[in-house]
C-alpha positions as CSV (number, residue, x, y, z in Angstrom):
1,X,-33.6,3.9,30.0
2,X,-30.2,5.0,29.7
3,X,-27.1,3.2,30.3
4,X,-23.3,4.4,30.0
5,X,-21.8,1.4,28.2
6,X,-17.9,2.3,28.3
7,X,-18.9,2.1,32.1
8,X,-19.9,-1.3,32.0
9,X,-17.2,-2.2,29.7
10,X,-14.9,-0.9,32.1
11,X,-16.0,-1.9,35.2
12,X,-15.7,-5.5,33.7
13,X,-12.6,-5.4,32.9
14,X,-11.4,-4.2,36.2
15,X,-13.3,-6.9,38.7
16,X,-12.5,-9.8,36.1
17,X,-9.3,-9.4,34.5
18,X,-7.3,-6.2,36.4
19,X,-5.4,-8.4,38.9
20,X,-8.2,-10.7,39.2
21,X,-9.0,-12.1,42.4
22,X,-11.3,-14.9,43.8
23,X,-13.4,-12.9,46.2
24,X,-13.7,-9.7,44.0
25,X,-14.6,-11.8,40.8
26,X,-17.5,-13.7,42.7
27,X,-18.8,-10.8,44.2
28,X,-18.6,-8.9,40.7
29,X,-20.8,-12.0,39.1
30,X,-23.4,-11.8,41.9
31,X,-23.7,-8.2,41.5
32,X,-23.3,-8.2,37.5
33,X,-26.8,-10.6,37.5
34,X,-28.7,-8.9,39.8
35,X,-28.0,-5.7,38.5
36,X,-28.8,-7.0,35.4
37,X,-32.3,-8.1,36.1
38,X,-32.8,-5.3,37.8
39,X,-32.1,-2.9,34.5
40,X,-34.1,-5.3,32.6
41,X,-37.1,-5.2,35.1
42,X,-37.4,-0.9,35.2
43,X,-36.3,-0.6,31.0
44,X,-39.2,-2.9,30.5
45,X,-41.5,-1.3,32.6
46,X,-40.5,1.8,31.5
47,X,-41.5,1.0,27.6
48,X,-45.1,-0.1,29.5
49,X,-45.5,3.7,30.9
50,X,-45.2,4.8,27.4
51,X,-47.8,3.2,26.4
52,X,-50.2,3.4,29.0
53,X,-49.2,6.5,30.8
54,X,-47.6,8.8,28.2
55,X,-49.2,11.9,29.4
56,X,-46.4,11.7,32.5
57,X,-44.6,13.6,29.9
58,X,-46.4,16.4,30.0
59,X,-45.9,16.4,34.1
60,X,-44.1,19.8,35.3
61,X,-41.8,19.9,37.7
62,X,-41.9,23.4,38.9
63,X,-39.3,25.4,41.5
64,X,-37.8,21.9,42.6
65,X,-35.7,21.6,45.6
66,X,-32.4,19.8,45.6
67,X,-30.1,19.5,48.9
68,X,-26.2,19.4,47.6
69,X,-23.0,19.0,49.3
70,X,-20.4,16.7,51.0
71,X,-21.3,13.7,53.4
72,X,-21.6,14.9,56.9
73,X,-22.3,18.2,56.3
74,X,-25.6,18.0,57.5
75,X,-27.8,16.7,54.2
76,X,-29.6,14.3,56.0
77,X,-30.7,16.0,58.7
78,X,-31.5,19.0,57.0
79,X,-33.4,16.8,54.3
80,X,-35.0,15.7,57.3
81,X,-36.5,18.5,58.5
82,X,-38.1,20.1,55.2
83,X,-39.7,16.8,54.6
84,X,-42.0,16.9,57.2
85,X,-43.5,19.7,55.6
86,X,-45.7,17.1,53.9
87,X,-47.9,19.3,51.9
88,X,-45.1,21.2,50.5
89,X,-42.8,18.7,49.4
90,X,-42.9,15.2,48.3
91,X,-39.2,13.2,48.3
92,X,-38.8,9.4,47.1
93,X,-38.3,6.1,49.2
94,X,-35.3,4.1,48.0
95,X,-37.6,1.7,46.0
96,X,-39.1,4.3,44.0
97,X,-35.8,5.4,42.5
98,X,-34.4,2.1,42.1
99,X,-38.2,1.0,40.2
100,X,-38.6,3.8,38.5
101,X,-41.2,3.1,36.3
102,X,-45.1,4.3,36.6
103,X,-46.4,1.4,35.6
104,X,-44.0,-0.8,38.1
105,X,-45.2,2.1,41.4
106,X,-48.8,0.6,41.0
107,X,-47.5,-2.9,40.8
108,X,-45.6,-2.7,44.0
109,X,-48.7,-0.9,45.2
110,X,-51.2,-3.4,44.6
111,X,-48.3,-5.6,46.1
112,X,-48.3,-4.1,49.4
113,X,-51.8,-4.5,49.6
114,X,-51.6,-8.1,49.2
115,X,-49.1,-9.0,51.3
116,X,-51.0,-6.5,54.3
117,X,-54.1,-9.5,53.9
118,X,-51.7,-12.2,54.2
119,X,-49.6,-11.3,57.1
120,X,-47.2,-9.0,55.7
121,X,-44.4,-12.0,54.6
122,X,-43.0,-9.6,51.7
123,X,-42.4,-6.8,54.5
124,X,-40.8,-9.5,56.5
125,X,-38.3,-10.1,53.8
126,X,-38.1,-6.0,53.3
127,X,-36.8,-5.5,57.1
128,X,-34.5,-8.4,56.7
129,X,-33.2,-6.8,53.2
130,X,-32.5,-3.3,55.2
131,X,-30.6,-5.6,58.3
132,X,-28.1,-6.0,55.6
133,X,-27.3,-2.0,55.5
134,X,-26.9,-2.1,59.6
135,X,-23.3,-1.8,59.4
136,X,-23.4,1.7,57.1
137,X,-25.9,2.9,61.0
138,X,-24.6,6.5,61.7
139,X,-22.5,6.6,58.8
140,X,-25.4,6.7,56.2
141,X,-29.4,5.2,56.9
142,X,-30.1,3.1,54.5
143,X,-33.8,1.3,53.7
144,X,-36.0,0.2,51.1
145,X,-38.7,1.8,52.5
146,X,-37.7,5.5,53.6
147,X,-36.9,8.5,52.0
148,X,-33.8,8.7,50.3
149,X,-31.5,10.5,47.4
150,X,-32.2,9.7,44.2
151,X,-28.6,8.6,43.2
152,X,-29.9,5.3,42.5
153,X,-31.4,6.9,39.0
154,X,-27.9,7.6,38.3
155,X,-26.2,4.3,39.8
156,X,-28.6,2.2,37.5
157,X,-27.5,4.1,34.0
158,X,-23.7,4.3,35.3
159,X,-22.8,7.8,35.7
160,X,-22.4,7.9,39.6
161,X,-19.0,7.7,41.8
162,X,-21.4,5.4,43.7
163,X,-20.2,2.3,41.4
164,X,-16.6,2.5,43.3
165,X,-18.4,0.7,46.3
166,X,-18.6,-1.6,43.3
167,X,-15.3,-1.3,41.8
168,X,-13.2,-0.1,43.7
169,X,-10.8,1.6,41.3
170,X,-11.4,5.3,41.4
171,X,-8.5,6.3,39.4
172,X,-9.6,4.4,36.6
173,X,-13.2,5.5,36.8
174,X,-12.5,8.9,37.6
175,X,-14.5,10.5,34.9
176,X,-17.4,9.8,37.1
177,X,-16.1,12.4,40.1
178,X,-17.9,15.1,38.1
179,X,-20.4,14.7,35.6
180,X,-20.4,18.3,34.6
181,X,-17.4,17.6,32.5
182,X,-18.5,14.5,30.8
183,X,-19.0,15.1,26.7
184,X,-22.0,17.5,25.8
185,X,-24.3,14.3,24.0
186,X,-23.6,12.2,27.3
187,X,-24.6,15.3,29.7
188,X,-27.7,15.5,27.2
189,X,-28.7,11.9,27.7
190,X,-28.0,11.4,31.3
191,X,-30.2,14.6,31.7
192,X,-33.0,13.5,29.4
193,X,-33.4,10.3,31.2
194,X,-33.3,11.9,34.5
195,X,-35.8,14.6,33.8
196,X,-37.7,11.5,32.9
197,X,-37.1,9.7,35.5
198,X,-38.1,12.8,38.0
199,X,-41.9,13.2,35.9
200,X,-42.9,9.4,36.6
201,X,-41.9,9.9,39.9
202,X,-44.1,13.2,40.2
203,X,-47.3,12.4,37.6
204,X,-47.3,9.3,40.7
205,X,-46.5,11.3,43.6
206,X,-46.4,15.3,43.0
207,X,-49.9,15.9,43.9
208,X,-49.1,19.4,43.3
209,X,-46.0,19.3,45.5
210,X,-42.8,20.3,45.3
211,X,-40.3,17.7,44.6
212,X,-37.1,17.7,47.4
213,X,-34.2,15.9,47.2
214,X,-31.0,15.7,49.1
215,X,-27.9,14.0,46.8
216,X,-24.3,14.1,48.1
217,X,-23.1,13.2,44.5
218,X,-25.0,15.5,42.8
219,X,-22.6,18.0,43.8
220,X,-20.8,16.9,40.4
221,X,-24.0,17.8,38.5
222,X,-25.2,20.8,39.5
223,X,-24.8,22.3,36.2
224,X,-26.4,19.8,34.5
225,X,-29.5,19.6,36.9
226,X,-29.7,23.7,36.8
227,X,-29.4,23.4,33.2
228,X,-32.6,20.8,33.1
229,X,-34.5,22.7,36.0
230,X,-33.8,26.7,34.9
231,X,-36.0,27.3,38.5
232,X,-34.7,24.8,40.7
233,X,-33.3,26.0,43.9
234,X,-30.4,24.9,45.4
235,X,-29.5,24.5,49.4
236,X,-25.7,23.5,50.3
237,X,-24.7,22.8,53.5
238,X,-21.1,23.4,54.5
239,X,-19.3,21.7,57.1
240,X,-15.6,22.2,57.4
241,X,-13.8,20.0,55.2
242,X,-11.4,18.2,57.7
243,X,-14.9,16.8,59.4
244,X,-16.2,16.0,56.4
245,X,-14.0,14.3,54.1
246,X,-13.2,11.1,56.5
247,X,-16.3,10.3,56.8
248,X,-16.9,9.8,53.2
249,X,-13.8,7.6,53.2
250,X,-14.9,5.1,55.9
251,X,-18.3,4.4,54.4
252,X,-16.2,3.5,51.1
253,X,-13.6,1.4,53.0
254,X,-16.9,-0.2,54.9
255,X,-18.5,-1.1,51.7
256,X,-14.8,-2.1,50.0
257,X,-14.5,-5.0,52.7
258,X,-17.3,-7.2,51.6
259,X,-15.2,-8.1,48.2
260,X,-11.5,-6.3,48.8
261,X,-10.8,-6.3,52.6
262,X,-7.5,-6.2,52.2
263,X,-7.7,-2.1,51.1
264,X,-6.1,-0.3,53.7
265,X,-6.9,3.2,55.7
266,X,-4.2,5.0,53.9
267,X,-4.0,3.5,50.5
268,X,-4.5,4.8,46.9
269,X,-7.8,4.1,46.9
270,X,-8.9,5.8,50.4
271,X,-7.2,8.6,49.0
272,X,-9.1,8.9,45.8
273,X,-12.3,9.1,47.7
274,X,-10.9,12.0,49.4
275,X,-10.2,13.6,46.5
276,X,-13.8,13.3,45.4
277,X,-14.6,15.7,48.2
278,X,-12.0,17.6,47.6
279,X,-13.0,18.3,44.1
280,X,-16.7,18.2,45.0
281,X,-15.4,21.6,47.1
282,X,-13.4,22.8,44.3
283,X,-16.3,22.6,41.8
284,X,-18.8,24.6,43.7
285,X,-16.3,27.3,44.4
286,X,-15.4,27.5,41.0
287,X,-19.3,28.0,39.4
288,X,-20.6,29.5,42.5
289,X,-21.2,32.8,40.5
290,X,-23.6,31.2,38.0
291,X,-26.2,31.1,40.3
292,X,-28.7,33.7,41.3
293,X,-28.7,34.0,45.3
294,X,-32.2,33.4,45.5
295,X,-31.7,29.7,43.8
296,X,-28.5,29.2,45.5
297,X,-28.7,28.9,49.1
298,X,-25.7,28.1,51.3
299,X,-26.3,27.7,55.2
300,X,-23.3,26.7,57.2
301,X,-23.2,23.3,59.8
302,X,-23.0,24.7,62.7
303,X,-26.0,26.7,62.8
304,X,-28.2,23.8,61.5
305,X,-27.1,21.7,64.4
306,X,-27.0,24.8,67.0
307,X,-30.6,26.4,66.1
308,X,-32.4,24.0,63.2
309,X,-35.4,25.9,63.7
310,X,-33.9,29.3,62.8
311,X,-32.2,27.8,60.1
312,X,-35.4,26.4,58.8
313,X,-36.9,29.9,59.1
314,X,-34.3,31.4,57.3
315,X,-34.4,28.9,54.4
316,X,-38.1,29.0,53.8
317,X,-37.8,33.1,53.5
318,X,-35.5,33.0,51.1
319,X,-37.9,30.5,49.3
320,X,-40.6,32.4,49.3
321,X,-42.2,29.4,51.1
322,X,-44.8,30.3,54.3
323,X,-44.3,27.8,57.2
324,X,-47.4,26.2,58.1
325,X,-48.4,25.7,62.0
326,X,-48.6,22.1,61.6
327,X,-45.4,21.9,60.2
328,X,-44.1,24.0,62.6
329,X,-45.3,21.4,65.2
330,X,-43.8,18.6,63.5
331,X,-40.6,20.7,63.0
332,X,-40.3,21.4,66.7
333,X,-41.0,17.6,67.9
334,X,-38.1,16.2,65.9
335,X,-35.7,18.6,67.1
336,X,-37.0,17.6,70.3
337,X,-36.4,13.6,69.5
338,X,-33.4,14.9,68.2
339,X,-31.6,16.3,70.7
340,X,-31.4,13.3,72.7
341,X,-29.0,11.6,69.8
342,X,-25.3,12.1,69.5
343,X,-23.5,10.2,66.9
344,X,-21.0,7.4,68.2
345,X,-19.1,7.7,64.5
346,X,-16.3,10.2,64.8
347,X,-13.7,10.2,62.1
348,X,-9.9,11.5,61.8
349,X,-7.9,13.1,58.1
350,X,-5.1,11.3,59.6
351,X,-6.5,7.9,60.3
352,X,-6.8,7.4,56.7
353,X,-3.5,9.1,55.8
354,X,-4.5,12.8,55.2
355,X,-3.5,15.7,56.6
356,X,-5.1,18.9,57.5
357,X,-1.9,21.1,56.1
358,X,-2.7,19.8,52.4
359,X,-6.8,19.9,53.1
360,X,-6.2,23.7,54.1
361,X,-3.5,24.3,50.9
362,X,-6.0,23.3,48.0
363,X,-9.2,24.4,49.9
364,X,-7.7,28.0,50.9
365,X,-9.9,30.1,48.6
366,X,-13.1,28.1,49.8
367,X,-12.5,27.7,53.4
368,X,-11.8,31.6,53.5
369,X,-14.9,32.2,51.9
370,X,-17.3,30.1,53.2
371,X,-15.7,29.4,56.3
């Protein structure tokens, strides 16, 4: 289990003693236990797996699949469609990357078993747990029990821009926009724990499948994930950056009022998150030559939402990957179901004090490329 220290050191020092305030501090306290537990819970069970399951190490995770790129450009719903291709790919359920432990997956296992004979009280608690995420609806799904990204690995060891719904102080915890530019022992450890993290997961799970995983702040990783995974293919969705960047910014501010609701729309902090994006679009642009075509795969917005099934198509070629029948009858029911839901969440640059004249003056080069 790895954890980023000078993180935690920091973080502490922000929420307790950095302009301390009532709210923030008891919110940090709550949060610093159960995170705590948590760490100690999946380190623990982690030293278990290597000693009754040490052969995950030997578990390959070949050709994986990994779904870049900034919030509400389509992720979701494309990580959506490949994964009901069920006997190509396997992706993990929110639990499984915040337990990510072997020996912890047949625990919760033989959990779920028990509480299905006794009239399901733990799955009670479960759906009353996800209630809590209701607000984040159309925005960003979040649940225990469905698929999601695997940031949570990174969350729990520190290293993820995730922890400023945390702390919200992104100047001072900037180092975590992109990873790629962390030391080279911290890249090496971050990576060595993930790759770990990703073979429990798999010697549970894989059943010869492909692992797929969408991950909006991975985008700051890529080179340390393609440097872990030689053959791992990459797919990155691009939406145009005016769309995209608010919406990132109102599910920080959303989080930010639980513990600091006085943080304005257009305030320091609103505008760091939208330089994560920014810089998220900066750093693809600049390393998109290191990438073979074939593992790099870039399909734009529009044509997900206007034809998904073409796109799909188009994707799996370039994959090398046939399309099933069955999936293709799963694919075409969801776009079906889909098509009756419009999002209500519609975002503005200028409602959080951004404007589309700077957005367009540092993203020239990549809007003129890609867009």
């Amino acid at each position: 289990m790895y954890l980023h220290f000078k993180t935690w050191v920091r973080i502490t020092w922000l929420m307790l003693f950095h302009k301390p305030r009532p709210r923030r501090i008891l919110f940090f306290i709550g949060f610093a236990l159960l995170f705590g537990l948590v760490f100690i819970i999946v380190a623990f069970f982690r030293l278990l797996d290597e000693i009754f399951f040490p052969r995950y190490r030997k578990q390959k995770i070949k050709e994986p699949v990994f779904i870049f790129g900034n919030p509400r450009s389509g992720t979701t719903f494309l990580y959506d469609l490949m994964a009901l291709d069920k006997k190509k790919f396997t992706q993990p359920i929110l639990y499984q990357t915040l337990f990510c432990s072997i020996t912890l997956y047949k625990a919760i296992g033989l959990i779920i078993k028990i509480d299905k004979r006794i009239g399901r009280p733990i799955k009670y608690c479960v759906n009353k747990f996800n209630q809590f995420f209701i607000r984040y609806e159309g925005i960003h799904r979040v649940s225990m029990d469905k698929p999601e990204e695997d940031e949570p690995l990174f969350f729990l060891s520190l290293t993820s821009p995730t922890l400023w719904l945390i702390c919200p102080y992104p100047k001072e915890l900037s180092y975590l926009e992109i990873c790629d530019n962390l030391p080279t022992k911290t890249r090496r450890r971050i990576m060595k724990y993930y790759k770990r993290s990703l073979q429990r997961f798999m010697y549970m799970f894989g059943k010869n499948r492909t692992y797929l995983c969408k991950n909006v702040f991975s985008t700051g990783k890529i080179d340390m994930i393609t440097s872990t995974f030689p053959d791992a293919r990459i797919i990155y969705p691009i939406r145009h950056p005016y769309k995209a960047i608010p919406s990132l910014v109102s599910f920080f501010r959303t989080a930010w009022k639980l513990h600091s609701p006085k943080i304005k729309e257009k305030s320091p902090e609103t505008r760091a998150v939208a330089r994560l994006c920014i810089n998220y679009y900066k750093h693809i642009f600049k390393n998109r030559h290191k990438w073979a075509k074939k593992n790099f795969i870039v399909i734009r917005f529009d044509d997900l939402v206007k034809n998904p099934n073409a796109t799909i198509i188009n994707i799996y070629k370039k994959l090398g990957v046939r399309i099933t029948p069955a999936y293709t009858r799963a694919l075409n029911k969801f776009v079906k179901e889909q098509e009756r839901y419009k999002s209500k969440h519609k975002y503005l640059l200028e409602e959080f004090g951004l404007s589309k004249k700077t957005i367009s003056k540092e993203l020239k080069q990549f809007i003129n490329s890609y867009l």
